[in-house]
C-alpha positions in Angstrom: -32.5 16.2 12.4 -31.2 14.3 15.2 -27.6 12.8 15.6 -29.2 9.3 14.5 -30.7 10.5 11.8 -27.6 12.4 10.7 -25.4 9.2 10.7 -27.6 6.9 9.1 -28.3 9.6 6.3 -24.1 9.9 5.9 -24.3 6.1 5.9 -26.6 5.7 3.1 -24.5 8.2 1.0 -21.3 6.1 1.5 -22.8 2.2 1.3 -21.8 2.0 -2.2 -18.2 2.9 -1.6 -17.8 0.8 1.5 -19.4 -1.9 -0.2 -16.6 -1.4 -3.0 -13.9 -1.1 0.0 -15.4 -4.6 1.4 -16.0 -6.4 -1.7 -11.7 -5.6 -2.6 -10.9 -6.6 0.7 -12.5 -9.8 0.5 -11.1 -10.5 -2.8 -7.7 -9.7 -1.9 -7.9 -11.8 1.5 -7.5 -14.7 -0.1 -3.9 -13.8 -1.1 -2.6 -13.2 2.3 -1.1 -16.2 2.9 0.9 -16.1 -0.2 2.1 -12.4 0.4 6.0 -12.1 0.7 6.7 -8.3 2.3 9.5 -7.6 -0.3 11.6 -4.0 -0.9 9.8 -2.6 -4.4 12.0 0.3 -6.0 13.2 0.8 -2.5 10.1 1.0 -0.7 8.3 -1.6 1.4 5.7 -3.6 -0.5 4.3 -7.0 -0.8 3.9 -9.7 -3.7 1.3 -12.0 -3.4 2.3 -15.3 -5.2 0.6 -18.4 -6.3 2.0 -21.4 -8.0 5.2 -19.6 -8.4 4.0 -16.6 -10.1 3.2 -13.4 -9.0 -0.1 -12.3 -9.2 0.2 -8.9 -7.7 2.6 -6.8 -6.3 2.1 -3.5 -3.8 4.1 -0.6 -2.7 3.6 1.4 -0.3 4.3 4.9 0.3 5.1 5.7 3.6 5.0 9.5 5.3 5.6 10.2 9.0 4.8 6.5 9.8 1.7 6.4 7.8 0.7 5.1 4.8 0.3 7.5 2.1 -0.2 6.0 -1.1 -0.4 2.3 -2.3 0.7 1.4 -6.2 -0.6 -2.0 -7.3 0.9 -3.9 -10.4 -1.7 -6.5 -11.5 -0.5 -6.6 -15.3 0.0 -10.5 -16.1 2.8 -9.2 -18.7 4.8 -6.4 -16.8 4.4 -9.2 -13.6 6.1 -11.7 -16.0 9.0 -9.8 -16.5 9.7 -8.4 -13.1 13.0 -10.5 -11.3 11.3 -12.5 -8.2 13.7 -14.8 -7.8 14.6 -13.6 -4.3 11.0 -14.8 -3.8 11.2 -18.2 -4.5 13.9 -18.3 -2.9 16.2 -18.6 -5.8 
């Protein structure tokens, strides 16, 4: 099989998954311009906001300068009682 052959074969295997990374990406792309980089537990993170709420927030986990792990908090009802007034600026 030739090197061609090789890569588009390892393509076809992961198009589903990248089309799952791209389709989350896009979706989450629309947030960026309400995403405050905030400290979560201690750890960097981001909270992306919109008409005052939050609608998601992220934290990251962070190992010899990488990125390790990412923890996402989407739950309407846990985001409702987490303090953001920092934030808003409040």
């Amino acid at each position: 099989m030739s090197e061609k052959e090789v890569l588009a074969q390892r393509f076809e295997e992961h198009r589903s998954h990248l089309r799952a990374v791209a389709s989350q990406a896009i979706t989450f792309a629309r947030f960026a311009e309400a995403a405050h980089a905030v400290l979560v537990n201690g750890v960097p993170g981001v909270v992306a906001m919109a008409e005052g709420r939050a609608l998601s927030v992220m934290a990251f986990t962070v190992q010899d300068g990488r990125i390790t792990a990412l923890d996402i908090l989407t739950d309407p009802e846990r985001l409702a009682r987490i303090d953001l007034s920092v934030v808003r600026g409040g």
